[in-house]
SEBA-400162 format. One record per residue (C-alpha): z, x, y negated; chain; residue number from 1. Coordinates in steps of 0.5 Angstrom, whole numbers, plus 500, padded with zeros to 3 digits. Each point is the difference from the previous one (the first is absolute). Example, Ala and Ser with C-alpha at 12.3 -4.5 7.8 and 13.67 -1.06 7.14 Angstrom:
REM SEBA-400162
((516 525 509) A 1)
((498 502 493) A 2)
***
This chain:
REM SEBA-400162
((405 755 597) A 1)
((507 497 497) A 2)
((504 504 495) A 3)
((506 498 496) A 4)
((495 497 495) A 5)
((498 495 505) A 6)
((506 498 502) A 7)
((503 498 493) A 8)
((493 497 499) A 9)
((502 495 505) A 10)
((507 499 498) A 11)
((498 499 493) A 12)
((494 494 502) A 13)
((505 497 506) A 14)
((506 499 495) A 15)
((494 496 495) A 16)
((499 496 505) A 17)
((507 498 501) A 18)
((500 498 494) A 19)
((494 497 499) A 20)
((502 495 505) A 21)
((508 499 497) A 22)
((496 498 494) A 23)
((495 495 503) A 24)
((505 497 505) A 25)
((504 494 496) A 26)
((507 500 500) A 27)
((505 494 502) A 28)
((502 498 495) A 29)
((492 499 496) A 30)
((499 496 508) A 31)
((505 495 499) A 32)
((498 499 493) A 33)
((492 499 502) A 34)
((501 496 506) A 35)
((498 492 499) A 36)
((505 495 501) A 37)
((499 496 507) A 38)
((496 495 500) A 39)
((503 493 500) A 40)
((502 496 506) A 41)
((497 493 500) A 42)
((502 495 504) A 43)
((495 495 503) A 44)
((499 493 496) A 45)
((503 494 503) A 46)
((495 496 501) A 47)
((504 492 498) A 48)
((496 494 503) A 49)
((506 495 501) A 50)
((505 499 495) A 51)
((505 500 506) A 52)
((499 508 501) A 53)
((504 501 493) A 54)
((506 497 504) A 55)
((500 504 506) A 56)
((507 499 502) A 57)
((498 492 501) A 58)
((497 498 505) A 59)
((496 493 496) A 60)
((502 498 493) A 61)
((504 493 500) A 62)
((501 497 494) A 63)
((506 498 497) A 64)
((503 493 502) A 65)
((507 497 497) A 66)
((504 497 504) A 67)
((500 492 500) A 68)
((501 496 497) A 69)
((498 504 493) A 70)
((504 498 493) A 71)
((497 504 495) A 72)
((505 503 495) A 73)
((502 496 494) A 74)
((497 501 493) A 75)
((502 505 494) A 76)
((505 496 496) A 77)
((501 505 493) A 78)
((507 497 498) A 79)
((501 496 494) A 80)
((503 500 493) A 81)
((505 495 503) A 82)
((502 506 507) A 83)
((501 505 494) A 84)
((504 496 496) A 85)
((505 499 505) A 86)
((501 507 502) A 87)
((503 501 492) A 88)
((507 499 499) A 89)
((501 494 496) A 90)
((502 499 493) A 91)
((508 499 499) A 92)
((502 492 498) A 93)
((506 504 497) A 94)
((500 505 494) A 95)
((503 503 495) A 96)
((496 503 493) A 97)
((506 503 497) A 98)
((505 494 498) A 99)
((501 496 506) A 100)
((497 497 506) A 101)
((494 496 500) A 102)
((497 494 505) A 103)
((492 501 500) A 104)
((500 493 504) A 105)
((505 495 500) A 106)
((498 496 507) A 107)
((501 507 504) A 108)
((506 501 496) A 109)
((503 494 503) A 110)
((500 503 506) A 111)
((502 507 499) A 112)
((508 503 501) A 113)
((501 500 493) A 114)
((499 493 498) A 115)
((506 497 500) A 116)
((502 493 504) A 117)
((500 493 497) A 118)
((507 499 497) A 119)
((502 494 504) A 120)
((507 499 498) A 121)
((498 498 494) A 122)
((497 493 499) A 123)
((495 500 495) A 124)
((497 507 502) A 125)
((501 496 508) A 126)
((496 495 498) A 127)
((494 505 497) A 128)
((500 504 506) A 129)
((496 495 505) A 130)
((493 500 501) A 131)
((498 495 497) A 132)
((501 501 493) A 133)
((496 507 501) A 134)
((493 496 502) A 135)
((503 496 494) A 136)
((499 505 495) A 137)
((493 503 503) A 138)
((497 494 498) A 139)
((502 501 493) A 140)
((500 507 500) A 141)
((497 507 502) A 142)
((502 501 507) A 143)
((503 507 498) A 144)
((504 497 495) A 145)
((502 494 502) A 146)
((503 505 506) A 147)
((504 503 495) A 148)
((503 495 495) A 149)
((503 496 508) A 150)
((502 507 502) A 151)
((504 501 493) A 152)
((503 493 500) A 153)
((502 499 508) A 154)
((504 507 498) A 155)
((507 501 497) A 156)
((499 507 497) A 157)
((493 503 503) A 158)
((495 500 496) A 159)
((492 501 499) A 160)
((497 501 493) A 161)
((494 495 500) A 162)
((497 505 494) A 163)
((501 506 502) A 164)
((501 500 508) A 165)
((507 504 498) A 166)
((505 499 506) A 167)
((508 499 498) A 168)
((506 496 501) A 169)
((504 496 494) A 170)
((504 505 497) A 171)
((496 507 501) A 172)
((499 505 493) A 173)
((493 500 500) A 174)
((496 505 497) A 175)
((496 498 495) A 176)
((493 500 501) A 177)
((496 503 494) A 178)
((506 507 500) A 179)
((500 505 505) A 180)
((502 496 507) A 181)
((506 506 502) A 182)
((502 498 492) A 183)
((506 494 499) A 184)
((500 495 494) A 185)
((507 501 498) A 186)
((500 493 496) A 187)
((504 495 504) A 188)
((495 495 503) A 189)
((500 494 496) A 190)
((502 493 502) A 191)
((494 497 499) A 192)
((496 506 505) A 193)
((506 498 506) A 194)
((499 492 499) A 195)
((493 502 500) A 196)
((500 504 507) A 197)
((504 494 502) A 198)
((495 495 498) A 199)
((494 503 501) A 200)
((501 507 503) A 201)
((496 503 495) A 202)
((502 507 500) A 203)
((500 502 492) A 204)
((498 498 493) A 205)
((493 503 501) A 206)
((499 495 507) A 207)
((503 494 496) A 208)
((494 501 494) A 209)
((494 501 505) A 210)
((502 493 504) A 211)
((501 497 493) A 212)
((494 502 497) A 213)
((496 495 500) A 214)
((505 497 497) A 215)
((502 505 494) A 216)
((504 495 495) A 217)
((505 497 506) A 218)
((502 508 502) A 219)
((507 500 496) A 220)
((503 493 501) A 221)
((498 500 508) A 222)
((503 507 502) A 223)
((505 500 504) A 224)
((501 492 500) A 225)
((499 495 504) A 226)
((497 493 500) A 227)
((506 496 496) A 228)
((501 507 496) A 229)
((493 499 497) A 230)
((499 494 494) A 231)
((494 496 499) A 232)
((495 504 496) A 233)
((500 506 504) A 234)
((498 496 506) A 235)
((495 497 496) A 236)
((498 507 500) A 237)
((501 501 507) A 238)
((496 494 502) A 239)
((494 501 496) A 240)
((495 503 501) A 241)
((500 507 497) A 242)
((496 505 497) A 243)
((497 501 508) A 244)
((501 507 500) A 245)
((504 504 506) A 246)
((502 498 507) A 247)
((500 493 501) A 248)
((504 499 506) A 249)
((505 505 497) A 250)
((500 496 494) A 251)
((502 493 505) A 252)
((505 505 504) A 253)
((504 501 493) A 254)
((500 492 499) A 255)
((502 498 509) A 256)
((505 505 499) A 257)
((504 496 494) A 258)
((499 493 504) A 259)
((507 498 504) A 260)
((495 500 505) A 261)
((495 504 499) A 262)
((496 493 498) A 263)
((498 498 507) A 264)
((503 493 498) A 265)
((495 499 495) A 266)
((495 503 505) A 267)
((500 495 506) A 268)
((502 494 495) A 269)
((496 500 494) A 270)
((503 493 498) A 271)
((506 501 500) A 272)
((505 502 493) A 273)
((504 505 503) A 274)
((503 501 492) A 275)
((502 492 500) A 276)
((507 498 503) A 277)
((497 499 507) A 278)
((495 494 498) A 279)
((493 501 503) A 280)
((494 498 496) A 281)
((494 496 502) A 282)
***
Protein backbone atom coordinates (compact mmCIF):
# COMPACT_ATOMS: atom_id res chain seq x y z
CA UNK A 1 0.00 0.00 0.00
CA UNK A 2 1.79 3.43 -0.93
CA UNK A 3 2.78 5.80 1.73
CA UNK A 4 4.80 9.00 1.85
CA UNK A 5 8.02 6.77 1.98
CA UNK A 6 6.88 5.31 -1.16
CA UNK A 7 6.44 8.38 -2.62
CA UNK A 8 9.80 10.02 -1.90
CA UNK A 9 11.52 6.69 -3.02
CA UNK A 10 10.05 6.97 -6.31
CA UNK A 11 11.03 10.76 -6.63
CA UNK A 12 14.52 10.05 -5.21
CA UNK A 13 15.17 7.11 -7.96
CA UNK A 14 13.56 8.95 -10.95
CA UNK A 15 15.63 12.34 -10.27
CA UNK A 16 18.78 9.75 -10.71
CA UNK A 17 17.76 8.63 -13.44
CA UNK A 18 17.52 12.07 -15.17
CA UNK A 19 20.54 12.54 -14.22
CA UNK A 20 22.25 9.64 -15.16
CA UNK A 21 21.12 10.29 -18.88
CA UNK A 22 22.28 14.05 -18.93
CA UNK A 23 25.57 12.66 -17.98
CA UNK A 24 25.76 9.75 -20.37
CA UNK A 25 23.99 12.02 -23.40
CA UNK A 26 27.34 14.43 -25.21
CA UNK A 27 27.18 17.94 -25.43
CA UNK A 28 27.23 19.91 -28.55
CA UNK A 29 30.21 21.28 -28.47
CA UNK A 30 32.15 17.64 -27.72
CA UNK A 31 29.74 16.39 -30.94
CA UNK A 32 31.42 19.20 -33.26
CA UNK A 33 34.92 18.38 -31.85
CA UNK A 34 34.72 14.47 -32.60
CA UNK A 35 32.98 14.36 -35.91
CA UNK A 36 35.24 13.18 -38.88
CA UNK A 37 35.95 15.45 -41.51
CA UNK A 38 33.81 14.88 -44.91
CA UNK A 39 35.73 12.52 -46.98
CA UNK A 40 37.11 14.15 -50.09
CA UNK A 41 35.33 14.74 -53.31
CA UNK A 42 37.46 13.05 -56.19
CA UNK A 43 36.94 14.16 -59.47
CA UNK A 44 36.95 11.32 -62.13
CA UNK A 45 40.17 10.61 -64.13
CA UNK A 46 40.42 11.96 -67.47
CA UNK A 47 41.47 9.63 -69.62
CA UNK A 48 44.07 11.78 -72.46
CA UNK A 49 44.09 9.40 -75.74
CA UNK A 50 44.82 12.01 -78.21
CA UNK A 51 47.25 15.17 -77.95
CA UNK A 52 44.49 17.23 -79.56
CA UNK A 53 42.10 16.73 -76.34
CA UNK A 54 44.88 18.81 -74.13
CA UNK A 55 43.45 21.94 -76.48
CA UNK A 56 39.55 21.28 -76.43
CA UNK A 57 38.80 25.03 -77.83
CA UNK A 58 40.36 23.78 -81.31
CA UNK A 59 39.02 21.78 -83.24
CA UNK A 60 42.65 20.29 -84.89
CA UNK A 61 46.01 21.30 -84.40
CA UNK A 62 47.53 23.39 -87.34
CA UNK A 63 51.23 23.87 -87.21
CA UNK A 64 52.56 27.33 -87.53
CA UNK A 65 53.54 28.33 -91.34
CA UNK A 66 55.25 31.90 -91.74
CA UNK A 67 54.24 34.00 -94.43
CA UNK A 68 55.84 33.79 -97.84
CA UNK A 69 58.19 34.57 -98.79
CA UNK A 70 60.07 33.99 -95.38
CA UNK A 71 63.55 35.87 -94.79
CA UNK A 72 65.21 34.85 -91.77
CA UNK A 73 66.21 37.61 -89.13
CA UNK A 74 69.83 38.98 -89.55
CA UNK A 75 72.53 37.74 -87.59
CA UNK A 76 73.55 39.26 -83.69
CA UNK A 77 76.40 41.60 -84.38
CA UNK A 78 77.87 42.95 -80.89
CA UNK A 79 79.52 46.54 -81.51
CA UNK A 80 82.87 47.21 -82.01
CA UNK A 81 85.61 48.85 -80.40
CA UNK A 82 85.44 51.40 -83.43
CA UNK A 83 81.21 51.97 -82.80
CA UNK A 84 82.12 52.85 -79.24
CA UNK A 85 85.01 55.12 -79.78
CA UNK A 86 82.78 57.12 -82.16
CA UNK A 87 80.32 57.70 -79.36
CA UNK A 88 83.18 59.69 -77.29
CA UNK A 89 83.81 63.04 -77.66
CA UNK A 90 86.97 63.79 -79.28
CA UNK A 91 90.15 65.13 -77.87
CA UNK A 92 90.69 69.18 -78.50
CA UNK A 93 93.30 69.90 -81.22
CA UNK A 94 93.53 73.00 -79.03
CA UNK A 95 94.74 73.51 -75.40
CA UNK A 96 95.98 75.47 -72.94
CA UNK A 97 98.23 73.97 -70.16
CA UNK A 98 98.44 76.93 -68.11
CA UNK A 99 100.97 79.23 -70.34
CA UNK A 100 99.41 79.62 -73.62
CA UNK A 101 97.44 77.81 -76.12
CA UNK A 102 98.67 74.83 -77.65
CA UNK A 103 98.03 72.87 -81.41
CA UNK A 104 98.06 68.76 -80.77
CA UNK A 105 98.00 68.71 -84.69
CA UNK A 106 99.12 70.88 -87.01
CA UNK A 107 97.53 69.73 -90.49
CA UNK A 108 93.91 70.18 -88.28
CA UNK A 109 94.84 73.25 -87.32
CA UNK A 110 95.23 74.29 -90.52
CA UNK A 111 91.79 74.37 -91.23
CA UNK A 112 90.35 75.30 -87.98
CA UNK A 113 88.96 79.24 -86.83
CA UNK A 114 92.02 80.02 -85.12
CA UNK A 115 94.66 79.74 -87.70
CA UNK A 116 95.27 82.69 -89.40
CA UNK A 117 95.04 83.13 -93.40
CA UNK A 118 98.04 83.58 -95.68
CA UNK A 119 99.47 86.90 -95.89
CA UNK A 120 99.08 87.54 -99.52
CA UNK A 121 99.89 91.17 -99.46
CA UNK A 122 103.38 90.47 -98.71
CA UNK A 123 105.27 89.13 -101.63
CA UNK A 124 107.84 86.77 -99.76
CA UNK A 125 104.98 85.57 -97.37
CA UNK A 126 102.75 85.40 -101.13
CA UNK A 127 105.15 83.34 -102.75
CA UNK A 128 105.40 80.73 -99.62
CA UNK A 129 101.73 80.55 -99.61
CA UNK A 130 101.27 78.06 -102.53
CA UNK A 131 100.89 74.53 -102.28
CA UNK A 132 103.55 73.46 -103.90
CA UNK A 133 106.17 74.52 -101.57
CA UNK A 134 104.27 72.77 -98.90
CA UNK A 135 104.86 69.22 -100.87
CA UNK A 136 108.26 70.49 -101.25
CA UNK A 137 108.94 70.56 -97.50
CA UNK A 138 107.12 67.14 -97.12
CA UNK A 139 109.65 65.67 -98.82
CA UNK A 140 112.58 66.76 -96.69
CA UNK A 141 110.79 66.96 -93.63
CA UNK A 142 108.27 65.37 -91.23
CA UNK A 143 104.85 66.01 -92.20
CA UNK A 144 103.81 67.92 -88.89
CA UNK A 145 106.73 70.13 -89.24
CA UNK A 146 107.06 70.64 -92.19
CA UNK A 147 103.34 71.84 -91.93
CA UNK A 148 104.43 74.32 -89.42
CA UNK A 149 107.56 76.06 -90.71
CA UNK A 150 105.08 76.88 -94.22
CA UNK A 151 102.33 78.14 -92.01
CA UNK A 152 105.00 80.52 -89.79
CA UNK A 153 106.54 81.60 -93.24
CA UNK A 154 103.48 82.56 -95.22
CA UNK A 155 102.47 84.50 -92.19
CA UNK A 156 103.29 88.17 -91.09
CA UNK A 157 102.57 87.69 -87.32
CA UNK A 158 100.89 84.13 -86.63
CA UNK A 159 102.89 82.02 -85.17
CA UNK A 160 103.36 78.34 -84.27
CA UNK A 161 106.39 76.82 -82.15
CA UNK A 162 107.72 74.06 -83.91
CA UNK A 163 109.17 72.74 -80.44
CA UNK A 164 106.56 73.49 -78.21
CA UNK A 165 103.34 73.62 -80.51
CA UNK A 166 102.86 77.03 -78.52
CA UNK A 167 100.17 79.16 -80.47
CA UNK A 168 101.25 83.03 -80.39
CA UNK A 169 101.48 86.27 -82.83
CA UNK A 170 104.92 88.38 -83.11
CA UNK A 171 104.87 90.63 -80.48
CA UNK A 172 102.84 88.85 -77.62
CA UNK A 173 104.50 88.67 -73.92
CA UNK A 174 104.75 85.11 -73.31
CA UNK A 175 104.89 83.49 -70.35
CA UNK A 176 107.80 81.73 -69.51
CA UNK A 177 107.70 78.05 -69.91
CA UNK A 178 109.74 76.53 -66.78
CA UNK A 179 107.82 79.21 -64.03
CA UNK A 180 104.35 79.19 -63.27
CA UNK A 181 101.96 79.66 -66.63
CA UNK A 182 99.81 82.59 -64.76
CA UNK A 183 103.31 84.34 -64.09
CA UNK A 184 105.17 86.88 -66.48
CA UNK A 185 108.82 87.36 -66.97
CA UNK A 186 109.39 90.89 -66.04
CA UNK A 187 112.52 91.24 -68.33
CA UNK A 188 112.17 92.89 -71.35
CA UNK A 189 112.18 90.12 -74.46
CA UNK A 190 115.40 90.08 -75.80
CA UNK A 191 116.14 91.22 -79.41
CA UNK A 192 117.52 88.04 -80.27
CA UNK A 193 114.15 85.93 -79.12
CA UNK A 194 112.04 88.60 -81.22
CA UNK A 195 114.47 87.95 -84.51
CA UNK A 196 114.16 84.34 -83.72
CA UNK A 197 110.16 84.40 -83.36
CA UNK A 198 110.86 85.91 -86.91
CA UNK A 199 112.75 83.54 -88.10
CA UNK A 200 111.88 80.39 -86.91
CA UNK A 201 108.89 80.82 -84.86
CA UNK A 202 110.46 79.13 -82.17
CA UNK A 203 108.60 80.40 -79.04
CA UNK A 204 111.69 80.67 -76.00
CA UNK A 205 115.19 80.22 -75.20
CA UNK A 206 114.17 76.81 -73.91
CA UNK A 207 112.55 75.91 -77.58
CA UNK A 208 115.51 77.26 -79.67
CA UNK A 209 118.51 74.65 -77.43
CA UNK A 210 115.90 71.60 -78.07
CA UNK A 211 115.73 72.23 -82.02
CA UNK A 212 119.61 72.99 -81.84
CA UNK A 213 120.58 69.98 -79.74
CA UNK A 214 122.05 68.17 -82.04
CA UNK A 215 124.19 71.05 -82.49
CA UNK A 216 125.47 72.36 -79.12
CA UNK A 217 128.72 74.26 -80.25
CA UNK A 218 126.49 76.51 -82.84
CA UNK A 219 123.57 77.54 -79.99
CA UNK A 220 124.97 81.11 -79.20
CA UNK A 221 126.18 82.30 -83.03
CA UNK A 222 122.92 81.04 -84.46
CA UNK A 223 120.25 82.50 -82.15
CA UNK A 224 118.19 84.71 -83.60
CA UNK A 225 120.17 85.52 -86.83
CA UNK A 226 119.62 84.67 -90.36
CA UNK A 227 121.91 82.95 -93.15
CA UNK A 228 123.82 86.14 -93.92
CA UNK A 229 124.18 87.04 -90.04
CA UNK A 230 126.06 83.34 -89.52
CA UNK A 231 129.73 83.11 -90.35
CA UNK A 232 131.69 80.30 -91.90
CA UNK A 233 132.55 78.16 -88.70
CA UNK A 234 129.31 77.99 -87.26
CA UNK A 235 127.65 76.69 -90.60
CA UNK A 236 130.55 74.42 -90.77
CA UNK A 237 128.88 73.23 -87.60
CA UNK A 238 125.33 73.61 -88.74
CA UNK A 239 126.26 71.27 -91.86
CA UNK A 240 128.27 68.40 -90.03
CA UNK A 241 126.95 65.84 -88.87
CA UNK A 242 126.47 66.45 -85.16
CA UNK A 243 126.68 64.44 -81.96
CA UNK A 244 123.15 62.83 -83.29
CA UNK A 245 121.29 63.44 -80.26
CA UNK A 246 117.63 65.12 -80.19
CA UNK A 247 115.10 65.67 -82.79
CA UNK A 248 116.46 65.64 -86.47
CA UNK A 249 113.62 67.11 -88.30
CA UNK A 250 113.51 69.84 -85.71
CA UNK A 251 117.30 70.26 -86.13
CA UNK A 252 116.94 70.83 -90.14
CA UNK A 253 113.58 72.90 -89.26
CA UNK A 254 116.06 75.42 -87.22
CA UNK A 255 118.68 75.53 -90.41
CA UNK A 256 115.50 75.69 -93.52
CA UNK A 257 114.17 78.28 -91.67
CA UNK A 258 117.59 80.82 -92.08
CA UNK A 259 117.73 80.05 -95.55
CA UNK A 260 116.38 82.95 -97.74
CA UNK A 261 114.29 80.19 -99.16
CA UNK A 262 113.94 77.87 -96.87
CA UNK A 263 116.72 76.00 -98.89
CA UNK A 264 114.50 74.51 -101.86
CA UNK A 265 116.63 75.97 -104.15
CA UNK A 266 119.41 74.05 -103.46
CA UNK A 267 116.86 71.03 -103.13
CA UNK A 268 115.31 71.05 -106.80
CA UNK A 269 118.67 72.11 -108.11
CA UNK A 270 121.59 70.44 -106.39
CA UNK A 271 124.25 71.99 -109.21
CA UNK A 272 123.76 75.11 -108.70
CA UNK A 273 125.99 77.53 -106.65
CA UNK A 274 123.43 79.81 -105.38
CA UNK A 275 126.68 81.48 -103.00
CA UNK A 276 128.24 82.48 -106.36
CA UNK A 277 127.15 85.64 -108.46
CA UNK A 278 124.69 83.81 -110.36
CA UNK A 279 127.28 81.67 -112.19
CA UNK A 280 126.10 77.94 -112.54
CA UNK A 281 128.38 74.87 -112.10
CA UNK A 282 128.56 71.89 -114.14
Amino acid sequence: MPGPCNIKKKKKQQTKREKKGLSARPSLDSQVEHDDPPPPVYEPERVINDLNDLCPEYDAYEPYEPPQPYEPPEPYRPLTHESDDDLLPSTPNIYDPGNGPRVRNARAFLSSFFAQPPSLDDPLCAEFAQEEILQMLCTVLPEETAVILWYNKSRTTGRLCPSCRRLYNLGDVLPDLVQDGAKYSSEPCSPYLSREQEISGLCSPLCFIMASFNHPGAIKTTWGRAAEEIDDYTWSLLNGPGVGTGDQGLSMLMKMARLPDLGLGQLCLPDVDFDSEGEAKA
